[in-house]
C-alpha positions, 0 to 999 in steps of 0.5 A: 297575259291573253285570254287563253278561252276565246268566243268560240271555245265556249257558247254562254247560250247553253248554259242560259236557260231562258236562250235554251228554251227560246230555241227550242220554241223557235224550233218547234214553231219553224217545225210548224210552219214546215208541216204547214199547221196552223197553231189552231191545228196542232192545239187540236192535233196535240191536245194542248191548248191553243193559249199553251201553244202561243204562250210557248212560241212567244213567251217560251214557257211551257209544261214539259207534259204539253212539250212531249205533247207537242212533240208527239204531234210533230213527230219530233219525239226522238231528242227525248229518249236522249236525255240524261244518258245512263250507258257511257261505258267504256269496256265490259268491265264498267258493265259488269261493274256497274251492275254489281252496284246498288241503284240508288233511290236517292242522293246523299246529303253532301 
């Protein structure tokens, strides 16, 4: 029998979390260079510090404070706001619907 789930139909990286942050912190460091900034610069310009900086471009590692930080520093803040997206609605029902249930504080034990 052949596989029916081919290289393409799925791409293990984004479900790795260690090749999502590497890519991130890949992203930001071309970003960078683009803008012409030294890492020196945009430690300064951000305000996180300059061993935060090198240890998010080589290691990936990196709070998400000094993320957004660096983030707001090279105009790149928009990828944020869509994050965990609530509004996947459908019709005006799913809204009216919706607004008639309770927000949850917190979630159930299962």
């Amino acid at each position: 029998m052949d596989n029916i789930l081919t290289d393409k139909d799925i791409i293990l990286d984004d479900f790795n979390h260690h090749a999502i942050a590497s890519s991130i912190a890949e992203r930001m460091k071309r970003r960078r260079l683009l803008l012409n900034f030294t890492q020196l610069s945009l430690s300064k310009m951000s305000g996180v510090s300059l061993g935060s900086l090198k240890r998010f471009e080589n290691k990936y590692k990196i709070s998400l404070e000094h993320l957004l930080k660096l983030a707001l520093a090279l105009d790149a803040l928009d990828g944020f706001h869509h994050l965990f997206p609530e509004n996947d609605y459908q019709s005006i029902d799913d809204i009216i619907s919706r607004k008639k249930l309770k927000e949850r504080k917190r979630g159930r034990n299962a």
